[in-house]
C-alpha positions in Angstrom: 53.5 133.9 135.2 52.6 132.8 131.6 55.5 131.3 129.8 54.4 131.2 126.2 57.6 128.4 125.4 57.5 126.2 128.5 56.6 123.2 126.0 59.6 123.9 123.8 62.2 124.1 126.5 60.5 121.0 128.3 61.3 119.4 124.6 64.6 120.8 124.7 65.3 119.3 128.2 64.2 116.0 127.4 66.1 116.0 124.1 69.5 116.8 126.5 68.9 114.0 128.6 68.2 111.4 126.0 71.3 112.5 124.2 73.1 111.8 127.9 71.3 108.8 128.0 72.0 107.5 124.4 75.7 109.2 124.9 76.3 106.3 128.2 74.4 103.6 126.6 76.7 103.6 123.3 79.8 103.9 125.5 78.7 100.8 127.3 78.8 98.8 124.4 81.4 100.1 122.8 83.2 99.2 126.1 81.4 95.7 126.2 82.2 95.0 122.5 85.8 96.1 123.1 85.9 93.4 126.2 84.3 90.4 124.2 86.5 90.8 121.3 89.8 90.9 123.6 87.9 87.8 125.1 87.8 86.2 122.2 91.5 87.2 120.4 92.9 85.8 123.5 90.9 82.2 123.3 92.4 78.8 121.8 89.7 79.6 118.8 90.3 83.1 118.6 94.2 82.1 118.6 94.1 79.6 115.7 91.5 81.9 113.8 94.8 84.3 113.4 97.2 81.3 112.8 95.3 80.3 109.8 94.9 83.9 108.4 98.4 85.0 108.8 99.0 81.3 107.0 96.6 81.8 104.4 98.0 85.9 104.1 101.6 84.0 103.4 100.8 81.4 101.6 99.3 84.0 99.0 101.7 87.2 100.0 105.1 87.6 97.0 107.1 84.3 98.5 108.8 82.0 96.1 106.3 79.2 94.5 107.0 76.1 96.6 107.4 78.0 99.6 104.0 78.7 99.7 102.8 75.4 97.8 103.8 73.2 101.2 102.3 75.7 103.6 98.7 74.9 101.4 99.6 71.3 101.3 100.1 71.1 104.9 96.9 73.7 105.8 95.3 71.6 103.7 96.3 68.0 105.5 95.3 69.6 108.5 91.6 69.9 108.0 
């Protein structure tokens, strides 16, 4: 039997399964990005990475003036 749209739904097949496939592929690295940055938070670097930004986001948050003057000081002896 002639089937005057057998290319077109061959087309449309193969568009569903590369959605499928493109649908898996972007979960797995959404799901491998999630891992490696939980990785990472929980490292020594990834641990001192936070210290000095919630330092830095005090030091220069509304705190009294010298307060925040011997936090930079003592950031700033550090490295």
């Amino acid at each position: 039997m002639f089937d005057p749209l057998k290319k077109e739904k061959a087309k449309v097949q193969q568009a569903k399964i590369n959605a499928e496939l493109a649908k898996k592929y972007s979960q797995r690295q959404f799901e491998k990005a999630k891992y490696s940055s939980k990785s990472f938070i929980s490292s020594p670097t990834g641990i001192a990475g936070m210290f000095v930004a919630g330092s830095i986001n005090g030091a220069t948050s509304d705190v009294p003036k010298p307060i925040s003057s011997v936090i930079v000081s003592l950031l700033l002896k550090l490295f």
